[in-house]
N, CA, C and O atoms as a DFTB+ gen file, in Angstrom:
752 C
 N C O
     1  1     -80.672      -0.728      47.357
     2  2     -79.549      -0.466      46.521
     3  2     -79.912      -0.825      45.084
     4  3     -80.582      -1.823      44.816
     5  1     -79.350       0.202      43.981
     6  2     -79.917      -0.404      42.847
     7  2     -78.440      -0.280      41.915
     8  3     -77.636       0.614      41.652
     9  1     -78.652      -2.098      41.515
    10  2     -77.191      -2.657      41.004
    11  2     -77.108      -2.224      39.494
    12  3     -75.957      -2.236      39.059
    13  1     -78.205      -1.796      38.492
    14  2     -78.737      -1.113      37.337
    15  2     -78.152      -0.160      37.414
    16  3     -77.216      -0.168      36.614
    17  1     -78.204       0.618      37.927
    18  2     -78.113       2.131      38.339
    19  2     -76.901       2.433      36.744
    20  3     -75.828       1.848      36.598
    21  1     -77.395       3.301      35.922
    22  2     -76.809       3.816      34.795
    23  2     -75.651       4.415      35.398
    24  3     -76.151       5.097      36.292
    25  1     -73.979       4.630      35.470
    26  2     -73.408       5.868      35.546
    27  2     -73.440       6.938      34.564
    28  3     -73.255       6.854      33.349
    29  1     -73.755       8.157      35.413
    30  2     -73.361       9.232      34.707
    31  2     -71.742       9.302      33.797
    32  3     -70.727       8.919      34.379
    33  1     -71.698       9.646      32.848
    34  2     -70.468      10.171      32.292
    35  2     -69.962      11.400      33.058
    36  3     -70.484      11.268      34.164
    37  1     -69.194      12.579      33.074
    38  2     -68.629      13.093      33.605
    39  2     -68.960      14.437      32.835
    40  3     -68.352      15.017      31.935
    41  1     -70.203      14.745      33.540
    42  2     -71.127      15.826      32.814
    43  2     -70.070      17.255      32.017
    44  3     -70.537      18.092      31.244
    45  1     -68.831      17.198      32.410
    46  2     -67.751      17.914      32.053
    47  2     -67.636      17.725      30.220
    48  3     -67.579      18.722      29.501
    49  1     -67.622      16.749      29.830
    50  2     -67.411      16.259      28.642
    51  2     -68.363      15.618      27.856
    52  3     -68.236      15.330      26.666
    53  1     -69.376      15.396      28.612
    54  2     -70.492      14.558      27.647
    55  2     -71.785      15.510      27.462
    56  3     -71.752      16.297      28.408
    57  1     -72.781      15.749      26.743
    58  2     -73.695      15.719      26.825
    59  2     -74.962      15.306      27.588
    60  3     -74.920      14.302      28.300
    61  1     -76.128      16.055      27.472
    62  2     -77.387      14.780      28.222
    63  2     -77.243      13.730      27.048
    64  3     -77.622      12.638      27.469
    65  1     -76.870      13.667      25.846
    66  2     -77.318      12.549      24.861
    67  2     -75.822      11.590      25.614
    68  3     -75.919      10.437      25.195
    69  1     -75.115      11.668      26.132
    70  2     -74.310      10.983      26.489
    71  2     -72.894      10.796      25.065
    72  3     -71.966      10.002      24.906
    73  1     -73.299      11.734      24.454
    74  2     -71.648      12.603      23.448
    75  2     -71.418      13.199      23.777
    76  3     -72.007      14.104      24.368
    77  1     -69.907      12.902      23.457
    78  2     -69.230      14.050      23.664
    79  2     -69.192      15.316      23.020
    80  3     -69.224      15.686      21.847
    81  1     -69.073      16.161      24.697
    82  2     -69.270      17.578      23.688
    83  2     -67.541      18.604      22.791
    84  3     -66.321      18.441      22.818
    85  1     -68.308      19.376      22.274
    86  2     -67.244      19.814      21.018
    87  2     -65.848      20.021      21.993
    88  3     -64.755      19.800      21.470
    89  1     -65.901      20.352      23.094
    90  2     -64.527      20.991      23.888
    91  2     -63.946      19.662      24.077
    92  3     -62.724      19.602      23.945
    93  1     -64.751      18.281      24.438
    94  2     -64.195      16.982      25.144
    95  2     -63.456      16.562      23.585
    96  3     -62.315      16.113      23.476
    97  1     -63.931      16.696      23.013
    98  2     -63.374      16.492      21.490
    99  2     -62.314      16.695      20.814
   100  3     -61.610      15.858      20.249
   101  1     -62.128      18.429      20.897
   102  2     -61.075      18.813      20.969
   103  2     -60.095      18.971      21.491
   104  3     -59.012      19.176      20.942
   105  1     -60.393      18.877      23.056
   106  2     -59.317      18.145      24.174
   107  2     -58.602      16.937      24.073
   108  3     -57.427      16.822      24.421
   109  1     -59.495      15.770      23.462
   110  2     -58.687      14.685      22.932
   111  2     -57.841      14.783      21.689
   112  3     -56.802      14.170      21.443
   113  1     -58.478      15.665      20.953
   114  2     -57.746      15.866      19.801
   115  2     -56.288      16.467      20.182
   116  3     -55.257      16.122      19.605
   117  1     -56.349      17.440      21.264
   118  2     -54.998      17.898      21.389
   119  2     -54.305      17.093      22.249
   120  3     -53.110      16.891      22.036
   121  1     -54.948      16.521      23.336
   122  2     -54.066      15.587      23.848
   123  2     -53.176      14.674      23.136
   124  3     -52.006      14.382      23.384
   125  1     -54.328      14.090      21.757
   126  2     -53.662      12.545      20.833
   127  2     -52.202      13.751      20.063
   128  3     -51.048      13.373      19.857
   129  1     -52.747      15.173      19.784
   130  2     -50.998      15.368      18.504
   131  2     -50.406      16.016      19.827
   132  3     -49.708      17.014      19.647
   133  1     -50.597      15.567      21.179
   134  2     -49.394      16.193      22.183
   135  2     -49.036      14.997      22.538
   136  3     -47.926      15.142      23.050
   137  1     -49.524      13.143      22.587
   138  2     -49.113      12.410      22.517
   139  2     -48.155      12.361      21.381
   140  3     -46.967      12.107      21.574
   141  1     -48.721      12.634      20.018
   142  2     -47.985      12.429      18.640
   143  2     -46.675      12.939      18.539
   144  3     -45.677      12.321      18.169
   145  1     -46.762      14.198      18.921
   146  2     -45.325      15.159      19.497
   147  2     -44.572      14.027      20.491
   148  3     -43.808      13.076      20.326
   149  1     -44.918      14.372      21.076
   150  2     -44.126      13.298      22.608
   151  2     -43.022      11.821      21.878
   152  3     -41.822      11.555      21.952
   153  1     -44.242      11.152      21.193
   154  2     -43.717      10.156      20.588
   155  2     -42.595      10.252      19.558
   156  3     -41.614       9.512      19.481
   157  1     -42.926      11.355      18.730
   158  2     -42.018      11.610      17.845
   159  2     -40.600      12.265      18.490
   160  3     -39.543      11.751      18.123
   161  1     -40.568      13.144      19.236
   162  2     -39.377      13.679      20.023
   163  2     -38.764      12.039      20.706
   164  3     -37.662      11.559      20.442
   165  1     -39.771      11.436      21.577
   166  2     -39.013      10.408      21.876
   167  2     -38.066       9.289      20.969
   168  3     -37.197       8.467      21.262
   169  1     -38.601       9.643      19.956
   170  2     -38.343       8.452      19.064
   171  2     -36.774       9.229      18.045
   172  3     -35.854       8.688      17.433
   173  1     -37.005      10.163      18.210
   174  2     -35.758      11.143      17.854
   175  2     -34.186      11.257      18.762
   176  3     -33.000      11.124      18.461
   177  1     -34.784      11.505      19.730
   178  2     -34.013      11.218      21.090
   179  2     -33.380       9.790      21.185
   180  3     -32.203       9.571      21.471
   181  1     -34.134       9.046      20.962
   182  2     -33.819       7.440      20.369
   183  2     -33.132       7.655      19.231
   184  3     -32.180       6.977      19.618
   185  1     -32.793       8.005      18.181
   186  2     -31.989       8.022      17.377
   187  2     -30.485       8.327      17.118
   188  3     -29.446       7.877      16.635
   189  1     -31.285       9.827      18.022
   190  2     -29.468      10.450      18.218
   191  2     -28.572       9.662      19.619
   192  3     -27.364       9.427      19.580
   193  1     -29.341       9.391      20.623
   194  2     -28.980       8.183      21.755
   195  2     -28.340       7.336      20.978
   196  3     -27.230       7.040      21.420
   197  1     -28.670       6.764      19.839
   198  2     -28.016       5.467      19.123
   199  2     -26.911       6.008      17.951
   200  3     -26.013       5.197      17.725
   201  1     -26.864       7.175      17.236
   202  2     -25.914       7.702      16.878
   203  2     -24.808       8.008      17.857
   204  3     -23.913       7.184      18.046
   205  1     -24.828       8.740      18.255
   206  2     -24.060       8.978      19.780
   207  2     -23.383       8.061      20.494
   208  3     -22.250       8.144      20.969
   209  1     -24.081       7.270      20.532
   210  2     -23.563       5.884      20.892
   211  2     -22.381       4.884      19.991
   212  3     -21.305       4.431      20.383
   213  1     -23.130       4.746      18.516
   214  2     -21.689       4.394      17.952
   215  2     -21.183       4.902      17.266
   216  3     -20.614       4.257      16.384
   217  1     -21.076       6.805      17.284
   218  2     -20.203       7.459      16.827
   219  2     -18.733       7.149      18.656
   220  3     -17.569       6.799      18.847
   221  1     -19.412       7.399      19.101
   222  2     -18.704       7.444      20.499
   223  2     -17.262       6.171      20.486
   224  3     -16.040       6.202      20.626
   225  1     -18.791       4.706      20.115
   226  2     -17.655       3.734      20.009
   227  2     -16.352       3.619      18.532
   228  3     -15.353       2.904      18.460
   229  1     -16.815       4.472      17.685
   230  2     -16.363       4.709      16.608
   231  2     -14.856       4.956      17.192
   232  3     -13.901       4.186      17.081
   233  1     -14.900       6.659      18.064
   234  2     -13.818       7.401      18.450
   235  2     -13.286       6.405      19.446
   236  3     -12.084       6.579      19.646
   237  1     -13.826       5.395      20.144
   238  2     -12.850       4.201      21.016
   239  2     -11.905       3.757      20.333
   240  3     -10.703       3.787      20.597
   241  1     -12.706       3.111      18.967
   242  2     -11.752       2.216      18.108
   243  2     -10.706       3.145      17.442
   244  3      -9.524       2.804      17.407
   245  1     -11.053       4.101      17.012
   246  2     -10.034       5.033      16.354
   247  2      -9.137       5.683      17.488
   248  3      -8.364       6.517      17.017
   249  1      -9.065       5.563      18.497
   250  2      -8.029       6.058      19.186
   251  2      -7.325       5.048      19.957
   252  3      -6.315       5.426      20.552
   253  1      -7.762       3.525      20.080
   254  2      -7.152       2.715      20.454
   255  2      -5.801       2.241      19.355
   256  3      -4.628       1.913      19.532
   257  1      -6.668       2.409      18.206
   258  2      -5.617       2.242      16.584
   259  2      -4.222       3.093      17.211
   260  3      -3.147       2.635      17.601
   261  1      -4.761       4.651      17.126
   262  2      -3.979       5.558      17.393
   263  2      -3.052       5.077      18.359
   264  3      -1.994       4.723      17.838
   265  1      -3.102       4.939      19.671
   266  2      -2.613       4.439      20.601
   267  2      -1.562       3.611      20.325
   268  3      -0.374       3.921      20.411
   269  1      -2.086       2.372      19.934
   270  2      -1.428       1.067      19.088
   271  2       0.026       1.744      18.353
   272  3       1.226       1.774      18.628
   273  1      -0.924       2.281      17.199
   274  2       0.510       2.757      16.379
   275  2       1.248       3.584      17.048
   276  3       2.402       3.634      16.620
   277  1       0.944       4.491      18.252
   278  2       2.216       5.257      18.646
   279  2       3.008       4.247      19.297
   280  3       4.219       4.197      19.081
   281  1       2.369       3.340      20.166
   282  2       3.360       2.504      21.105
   283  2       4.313       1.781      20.201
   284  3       5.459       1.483      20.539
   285  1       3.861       1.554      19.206
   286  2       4.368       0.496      18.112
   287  2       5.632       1.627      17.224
   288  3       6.424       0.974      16.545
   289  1       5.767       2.567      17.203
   290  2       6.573       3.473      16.430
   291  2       7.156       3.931      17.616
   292  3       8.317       4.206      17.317
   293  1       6.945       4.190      18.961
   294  2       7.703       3.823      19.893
   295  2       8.783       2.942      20.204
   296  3       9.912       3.236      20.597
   297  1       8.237       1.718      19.953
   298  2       8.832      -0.063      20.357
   299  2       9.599       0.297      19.074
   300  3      10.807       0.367      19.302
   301  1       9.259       0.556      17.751
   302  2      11.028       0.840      16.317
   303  2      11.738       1.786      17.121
   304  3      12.844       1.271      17.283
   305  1      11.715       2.723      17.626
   306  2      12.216       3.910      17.476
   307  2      13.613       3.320      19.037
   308  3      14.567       4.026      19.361
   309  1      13.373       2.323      19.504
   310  2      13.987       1.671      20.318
   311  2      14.879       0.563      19.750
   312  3      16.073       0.317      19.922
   313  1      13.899      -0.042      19.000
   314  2      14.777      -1.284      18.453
   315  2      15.723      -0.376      17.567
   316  3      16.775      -0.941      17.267
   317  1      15.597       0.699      17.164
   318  2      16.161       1.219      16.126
   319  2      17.689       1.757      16.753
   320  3      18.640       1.735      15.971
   321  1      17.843       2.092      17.741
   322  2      19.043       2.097      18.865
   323  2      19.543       1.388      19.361
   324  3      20.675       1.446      19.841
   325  1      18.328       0.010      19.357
   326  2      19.325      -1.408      19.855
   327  2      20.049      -1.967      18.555
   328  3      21.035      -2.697      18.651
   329  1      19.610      -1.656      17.565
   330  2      20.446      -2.021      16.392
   331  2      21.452      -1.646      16.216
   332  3      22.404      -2.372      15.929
   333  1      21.528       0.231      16.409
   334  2      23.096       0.703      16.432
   335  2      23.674      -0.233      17.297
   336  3      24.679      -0.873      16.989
   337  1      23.111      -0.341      18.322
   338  2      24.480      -1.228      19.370
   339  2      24.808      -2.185      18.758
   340  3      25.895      -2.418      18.230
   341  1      23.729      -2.902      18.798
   342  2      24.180      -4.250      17.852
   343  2      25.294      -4.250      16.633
   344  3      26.189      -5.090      16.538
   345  1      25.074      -3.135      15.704
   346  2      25.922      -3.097      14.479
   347  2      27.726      -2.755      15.018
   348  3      28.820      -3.023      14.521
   349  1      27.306      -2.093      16.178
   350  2      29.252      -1.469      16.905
   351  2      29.494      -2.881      17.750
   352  3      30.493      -3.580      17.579
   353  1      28.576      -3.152      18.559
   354  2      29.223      -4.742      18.551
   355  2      30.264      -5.367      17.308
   356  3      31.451      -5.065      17.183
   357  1      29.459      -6.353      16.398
   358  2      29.894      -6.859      15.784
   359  2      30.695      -6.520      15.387
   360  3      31.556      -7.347      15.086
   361  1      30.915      -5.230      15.152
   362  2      32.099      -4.196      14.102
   363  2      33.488      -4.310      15.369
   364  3      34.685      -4.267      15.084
   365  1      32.969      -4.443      16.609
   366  2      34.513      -4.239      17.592
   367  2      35.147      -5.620      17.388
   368  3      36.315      -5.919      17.140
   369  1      33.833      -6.534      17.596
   370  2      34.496      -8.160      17.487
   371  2      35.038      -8.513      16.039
   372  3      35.825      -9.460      16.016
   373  1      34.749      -7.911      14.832
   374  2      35.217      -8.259      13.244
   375  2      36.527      -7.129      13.362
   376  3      37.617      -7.467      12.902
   377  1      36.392      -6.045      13.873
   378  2      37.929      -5.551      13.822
   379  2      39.090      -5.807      15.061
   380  3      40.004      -5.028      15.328
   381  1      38.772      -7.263      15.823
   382  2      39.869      -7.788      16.290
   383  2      40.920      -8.828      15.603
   384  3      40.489      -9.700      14.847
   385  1      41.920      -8.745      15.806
   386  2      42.731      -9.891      15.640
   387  2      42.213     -11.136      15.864
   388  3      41.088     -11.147      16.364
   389  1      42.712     -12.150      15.637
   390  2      41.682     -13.532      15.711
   391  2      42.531     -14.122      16.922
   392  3      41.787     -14.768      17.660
   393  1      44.117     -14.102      17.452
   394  2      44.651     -14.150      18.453
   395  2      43.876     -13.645      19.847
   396  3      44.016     -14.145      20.964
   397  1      42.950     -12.426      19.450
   398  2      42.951     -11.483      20.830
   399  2      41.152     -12.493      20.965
   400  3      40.889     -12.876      22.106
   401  1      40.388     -12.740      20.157
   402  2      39.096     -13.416      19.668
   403  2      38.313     -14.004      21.111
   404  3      37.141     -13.942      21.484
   405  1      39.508     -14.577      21.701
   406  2      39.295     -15.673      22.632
   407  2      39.528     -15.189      24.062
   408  3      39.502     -16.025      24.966
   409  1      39.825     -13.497      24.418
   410  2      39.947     -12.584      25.628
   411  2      38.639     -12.912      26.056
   412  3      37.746     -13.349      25.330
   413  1      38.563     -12.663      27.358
   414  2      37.587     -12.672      27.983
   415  2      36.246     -11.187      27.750
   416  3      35.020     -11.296      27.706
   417  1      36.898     -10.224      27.668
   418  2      36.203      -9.237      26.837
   419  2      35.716      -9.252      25.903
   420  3      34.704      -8.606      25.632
   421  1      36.241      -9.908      25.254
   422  2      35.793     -10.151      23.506
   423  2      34.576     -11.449      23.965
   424  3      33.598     -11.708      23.263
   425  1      34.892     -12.127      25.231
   426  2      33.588     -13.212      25.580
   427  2      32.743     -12.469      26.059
   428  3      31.621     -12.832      25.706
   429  1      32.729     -11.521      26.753
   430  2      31.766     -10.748      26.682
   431  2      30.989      -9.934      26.226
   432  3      29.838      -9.761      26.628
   433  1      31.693      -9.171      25.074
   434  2      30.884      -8.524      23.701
   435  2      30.061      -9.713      23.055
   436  3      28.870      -9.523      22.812
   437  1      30.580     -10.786      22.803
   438  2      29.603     -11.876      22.173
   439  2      28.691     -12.178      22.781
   440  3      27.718     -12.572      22.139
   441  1      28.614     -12.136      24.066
   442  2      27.695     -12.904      25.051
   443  2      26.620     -11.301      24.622
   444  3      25.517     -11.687      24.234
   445  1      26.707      -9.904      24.617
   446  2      26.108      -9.213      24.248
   447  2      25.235      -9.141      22.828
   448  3      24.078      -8.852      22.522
   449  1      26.350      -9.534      22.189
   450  2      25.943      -9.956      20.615
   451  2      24.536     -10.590      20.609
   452  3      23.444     -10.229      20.171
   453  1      25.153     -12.066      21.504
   454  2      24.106     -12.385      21.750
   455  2      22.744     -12.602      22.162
   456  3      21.903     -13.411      21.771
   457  1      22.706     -11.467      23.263
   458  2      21.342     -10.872      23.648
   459  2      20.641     -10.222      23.300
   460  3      19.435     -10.192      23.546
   461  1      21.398      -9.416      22.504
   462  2      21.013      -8.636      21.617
   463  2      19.643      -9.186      20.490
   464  3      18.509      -8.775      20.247
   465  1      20.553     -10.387      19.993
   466  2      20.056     -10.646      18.761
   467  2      18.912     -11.488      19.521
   468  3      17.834     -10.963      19.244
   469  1      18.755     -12.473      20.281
   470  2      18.101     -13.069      21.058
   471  2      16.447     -12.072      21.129
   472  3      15.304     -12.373      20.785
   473  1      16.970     -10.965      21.672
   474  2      15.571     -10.047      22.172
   475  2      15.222      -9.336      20.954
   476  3      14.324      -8.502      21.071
   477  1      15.936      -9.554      19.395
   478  2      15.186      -9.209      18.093
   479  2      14.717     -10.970      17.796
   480  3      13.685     -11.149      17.148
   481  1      15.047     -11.487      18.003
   482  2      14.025     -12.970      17.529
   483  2      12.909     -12.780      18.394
   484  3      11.848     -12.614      17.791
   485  1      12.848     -12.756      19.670
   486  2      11.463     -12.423      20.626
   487  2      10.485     -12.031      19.670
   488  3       9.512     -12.643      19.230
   489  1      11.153     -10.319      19.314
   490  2      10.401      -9.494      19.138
   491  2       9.988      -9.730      17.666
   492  3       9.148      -9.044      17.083
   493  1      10.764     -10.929      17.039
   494  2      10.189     -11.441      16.041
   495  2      10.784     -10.111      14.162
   496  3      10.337      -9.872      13.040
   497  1      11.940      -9.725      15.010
   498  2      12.639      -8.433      14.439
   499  2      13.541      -9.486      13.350
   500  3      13.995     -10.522      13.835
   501  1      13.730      -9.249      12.189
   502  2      14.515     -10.205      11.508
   503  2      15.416      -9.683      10.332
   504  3      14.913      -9.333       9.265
   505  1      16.816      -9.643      10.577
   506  2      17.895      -9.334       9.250
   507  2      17.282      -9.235       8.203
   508  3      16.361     -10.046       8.288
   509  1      17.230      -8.662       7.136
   510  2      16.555      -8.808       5.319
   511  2      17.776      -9.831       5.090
   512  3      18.947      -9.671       5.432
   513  1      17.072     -11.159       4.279
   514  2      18.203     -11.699       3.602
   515  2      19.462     -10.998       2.281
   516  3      18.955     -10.730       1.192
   517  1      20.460     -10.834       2.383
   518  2      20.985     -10.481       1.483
   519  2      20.526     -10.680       0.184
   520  3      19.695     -11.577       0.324
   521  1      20.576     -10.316      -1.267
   522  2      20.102     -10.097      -1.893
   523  2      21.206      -9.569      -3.245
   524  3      21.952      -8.598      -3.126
   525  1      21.133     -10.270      -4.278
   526  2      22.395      -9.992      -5.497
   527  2      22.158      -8.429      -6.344
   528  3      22.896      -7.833      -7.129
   529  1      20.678      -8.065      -5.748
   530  2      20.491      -6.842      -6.620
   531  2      20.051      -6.119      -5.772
   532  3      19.646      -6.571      -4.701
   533  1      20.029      -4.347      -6.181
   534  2      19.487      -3.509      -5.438
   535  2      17.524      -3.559      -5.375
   536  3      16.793      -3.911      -6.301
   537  1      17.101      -3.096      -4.008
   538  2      15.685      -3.821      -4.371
   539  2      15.460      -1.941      -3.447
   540  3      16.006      -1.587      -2.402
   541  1      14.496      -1.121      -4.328
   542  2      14.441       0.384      -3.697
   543  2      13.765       0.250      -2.418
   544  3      13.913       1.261      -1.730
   545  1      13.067      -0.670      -1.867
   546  2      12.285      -1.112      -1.021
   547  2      12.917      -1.511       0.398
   548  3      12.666      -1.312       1.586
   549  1      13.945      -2.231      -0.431
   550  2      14.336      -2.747       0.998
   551  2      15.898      -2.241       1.259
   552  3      16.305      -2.574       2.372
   553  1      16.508      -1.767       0.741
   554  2      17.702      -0.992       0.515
   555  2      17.768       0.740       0.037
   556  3      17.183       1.539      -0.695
   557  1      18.745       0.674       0.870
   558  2      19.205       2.427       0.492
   559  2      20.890       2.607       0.197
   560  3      21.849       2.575       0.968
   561  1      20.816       2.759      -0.908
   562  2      22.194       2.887      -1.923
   563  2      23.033       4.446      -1.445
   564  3      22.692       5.592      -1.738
   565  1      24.152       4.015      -0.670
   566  2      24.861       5.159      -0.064
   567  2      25.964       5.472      -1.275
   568  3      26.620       6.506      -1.148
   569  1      26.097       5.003      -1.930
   570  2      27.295       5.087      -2.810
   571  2      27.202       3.711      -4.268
   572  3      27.084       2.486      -4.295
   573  1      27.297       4.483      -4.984
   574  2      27.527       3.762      -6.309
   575  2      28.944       3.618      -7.106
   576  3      29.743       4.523      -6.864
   577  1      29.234       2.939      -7.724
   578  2      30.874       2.194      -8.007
   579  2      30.817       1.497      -9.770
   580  3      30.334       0.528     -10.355
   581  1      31.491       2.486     -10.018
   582  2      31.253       1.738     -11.543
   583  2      32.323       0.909     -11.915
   584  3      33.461       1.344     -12.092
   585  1      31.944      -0.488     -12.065
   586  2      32.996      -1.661     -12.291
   587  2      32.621      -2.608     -13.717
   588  3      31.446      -2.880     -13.964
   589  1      33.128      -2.817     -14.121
   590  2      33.256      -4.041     -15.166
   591  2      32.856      -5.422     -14.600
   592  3      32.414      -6.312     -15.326
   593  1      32.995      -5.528     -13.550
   594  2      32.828      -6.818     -12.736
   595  2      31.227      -7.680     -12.224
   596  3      30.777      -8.824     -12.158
   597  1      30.811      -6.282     -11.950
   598  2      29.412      -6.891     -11.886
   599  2      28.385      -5.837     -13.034
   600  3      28.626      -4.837     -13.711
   601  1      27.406      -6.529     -12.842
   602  2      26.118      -5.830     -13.957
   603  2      25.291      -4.245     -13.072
   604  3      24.832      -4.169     -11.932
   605  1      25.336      -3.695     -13.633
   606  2      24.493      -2.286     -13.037
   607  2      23.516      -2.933     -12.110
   608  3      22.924      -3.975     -12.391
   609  1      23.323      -2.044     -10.608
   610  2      22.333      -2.954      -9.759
   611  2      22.651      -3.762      -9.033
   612  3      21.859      -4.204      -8.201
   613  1      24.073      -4.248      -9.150
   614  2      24.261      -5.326      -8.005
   615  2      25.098      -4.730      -6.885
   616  3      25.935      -3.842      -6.724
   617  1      24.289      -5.906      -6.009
   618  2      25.266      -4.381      -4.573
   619  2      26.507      -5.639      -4.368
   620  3      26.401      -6.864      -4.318
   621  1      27.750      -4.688      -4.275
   622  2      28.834      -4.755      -4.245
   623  2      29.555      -5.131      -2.539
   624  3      30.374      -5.953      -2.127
   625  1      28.560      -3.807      -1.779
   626  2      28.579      -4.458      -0.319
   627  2      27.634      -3.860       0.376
   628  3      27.108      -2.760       0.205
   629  1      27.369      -5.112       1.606
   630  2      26.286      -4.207       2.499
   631  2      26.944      -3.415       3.602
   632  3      27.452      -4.148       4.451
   633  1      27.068      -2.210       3.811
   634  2      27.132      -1.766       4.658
   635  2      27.297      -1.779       6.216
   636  3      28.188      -1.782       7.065
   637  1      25.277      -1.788       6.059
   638  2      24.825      -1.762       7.072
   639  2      23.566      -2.734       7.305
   640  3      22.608      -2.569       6.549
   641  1      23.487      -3.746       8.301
   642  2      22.487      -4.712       7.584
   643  2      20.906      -4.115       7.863
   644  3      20.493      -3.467       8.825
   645  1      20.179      -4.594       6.627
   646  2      18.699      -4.243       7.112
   647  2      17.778      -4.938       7.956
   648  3      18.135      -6.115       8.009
   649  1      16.717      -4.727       8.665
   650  2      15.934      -5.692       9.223
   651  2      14.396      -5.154       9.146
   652  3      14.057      -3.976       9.028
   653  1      13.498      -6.356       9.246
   654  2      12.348      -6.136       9.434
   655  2      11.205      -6.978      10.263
   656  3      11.565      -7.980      10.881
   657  1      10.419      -6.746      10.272
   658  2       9.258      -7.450      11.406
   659  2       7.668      -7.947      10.335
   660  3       6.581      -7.407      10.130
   661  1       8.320      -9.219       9.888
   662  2       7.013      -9.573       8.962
   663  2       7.276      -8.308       8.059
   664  3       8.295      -7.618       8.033
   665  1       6.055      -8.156       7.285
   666  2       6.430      -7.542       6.049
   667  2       6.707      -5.901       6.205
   668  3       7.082      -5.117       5.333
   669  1       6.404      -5.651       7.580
   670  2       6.959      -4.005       8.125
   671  2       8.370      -3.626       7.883
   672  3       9.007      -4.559       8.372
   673  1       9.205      -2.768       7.397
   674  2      10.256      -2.471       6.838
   675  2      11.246      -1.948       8.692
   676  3      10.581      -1.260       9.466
   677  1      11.971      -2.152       8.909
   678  2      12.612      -1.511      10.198
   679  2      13.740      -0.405      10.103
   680  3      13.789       0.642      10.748
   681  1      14.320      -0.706       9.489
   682  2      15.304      -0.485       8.709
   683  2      15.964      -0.964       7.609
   684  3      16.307      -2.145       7.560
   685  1      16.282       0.149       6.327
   686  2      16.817      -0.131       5.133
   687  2      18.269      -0.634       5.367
   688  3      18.976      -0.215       6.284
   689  1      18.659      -1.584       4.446
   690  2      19.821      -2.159       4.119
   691  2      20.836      -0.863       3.681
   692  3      20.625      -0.139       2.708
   693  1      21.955      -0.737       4.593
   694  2      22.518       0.369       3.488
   695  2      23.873       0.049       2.501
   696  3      24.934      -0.076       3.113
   697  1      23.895      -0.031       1.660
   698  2      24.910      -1.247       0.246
   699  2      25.248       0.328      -0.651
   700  3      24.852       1.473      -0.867
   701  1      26.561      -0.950      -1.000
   702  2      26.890      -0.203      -2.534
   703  2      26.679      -0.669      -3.552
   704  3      26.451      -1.877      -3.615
   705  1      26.681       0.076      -4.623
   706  2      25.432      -0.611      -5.509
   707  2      26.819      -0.584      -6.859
   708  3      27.501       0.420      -7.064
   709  1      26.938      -1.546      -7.423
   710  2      27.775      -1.530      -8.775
   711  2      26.759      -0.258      -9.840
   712  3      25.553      -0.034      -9.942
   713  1      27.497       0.095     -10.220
   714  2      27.420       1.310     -11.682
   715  2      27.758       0.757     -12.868
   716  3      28.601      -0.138     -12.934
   717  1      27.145       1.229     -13.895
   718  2      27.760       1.205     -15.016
   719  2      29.163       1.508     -15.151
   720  3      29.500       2.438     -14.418
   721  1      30.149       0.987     -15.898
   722  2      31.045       1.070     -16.233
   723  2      31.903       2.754     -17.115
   724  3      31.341       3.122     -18.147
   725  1      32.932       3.446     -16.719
   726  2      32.719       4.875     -17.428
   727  2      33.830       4.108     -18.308
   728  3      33.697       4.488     -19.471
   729  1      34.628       3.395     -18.219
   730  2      35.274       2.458     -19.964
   731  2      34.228       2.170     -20.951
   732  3      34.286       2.461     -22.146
   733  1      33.386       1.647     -20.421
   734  2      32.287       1.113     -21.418
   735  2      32.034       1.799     -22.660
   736  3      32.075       1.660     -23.882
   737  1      31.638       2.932     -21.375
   738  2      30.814       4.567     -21.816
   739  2      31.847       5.391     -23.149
   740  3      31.524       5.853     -24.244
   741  1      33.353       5.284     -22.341
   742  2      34.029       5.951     -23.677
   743  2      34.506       5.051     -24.619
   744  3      35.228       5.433     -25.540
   745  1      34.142       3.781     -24.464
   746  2      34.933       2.734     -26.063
   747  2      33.081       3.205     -26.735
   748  3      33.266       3.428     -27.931
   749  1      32.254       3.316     -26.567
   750  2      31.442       3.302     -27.387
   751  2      30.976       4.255     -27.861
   752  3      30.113       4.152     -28.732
């Protein structure tokens, strides 16, 4: 047995000088830019994989938002009906007699009153404090009244009360708003 023994190269590609010949050459050559290709597509594929990816999570977050705000303009669009009730409440119990006040019915509109208002504190829903002037923001002026008595701008009465949730608006206050004076207007 002889442990020396030279191997042949793979007479396919080499020479007797043991180079490679021009075809083994150019075979590697095309193999390395069909590796080069390969790599580059892969590495592309890798890119848009990772675009794709957080455009994808992009459209999660933007439709969970979405989501959010409908449920949430949902949840007003409710409170916004529990308020009517609320406002005909109070209005049945303020247009009783103060004799009748103490009926058992009338204990039960309050006891409503009260739940009412109860499940807007929960919800963290809160009256606008009254306020000596008109504010365009948080009020909506149904009627204007021109008096001598107060200064242009001051609301005269509220209506209808406003409420809101932290600095989210729920509903506008609806008031009357004092006017300028039309005496004023013709002595001057």
């Amino acid at each position: 047995m002889n442990v020396h023994k030279k191997e042949t190269p793979n007479p396919d590609l080499f020479n007797e000088d043991n180079k490679p010949k021009a075809e083994a050459t150019d075979d590697v050559k095309k193999l390395k830019t069909e590796l080069d290709d390969t790599k580059e597509k892969l590495r592309e594929s890798d890119e848009k994989y990772v675009r794709l990816l957080a455009e994808f999570d992009n459209y999660k977050k933007r439709q969970r938002k979405l989501f959010e705000q409908m449920a949430e303009s949902l949840r007003e669009d409710v409170f916004l009906k529990l308020l009517d009730v609320l406002d005909n409440v109070e209005r049945a119990i303020a247009a009783l007699p103060d004799d009748e006040k103490e009926h058992p019915v009338v204990e039960g509109l309050k006891l409503i009153e009260q739940q009412i208002q109860d499940i807007l504190k929960v919800e963290e829903i809160e009256p606008i404090d009254e306020c000596e002037s008109f504010n365009p923001s948080i009020h909506e002026a149904v009627q204007s009244v021109p008096t001598d008595a107060r200064a242009p701008g001051d609301i005269i009465e509220v209506l209808q009360r406003g409420y809101r949730k932290g600095d989210r608006l729920i509903r506008p206050a609806r008031v009357i708003v004092a006017a300028k004076s039309e005496k004023k207007d013709e002595q001057n």
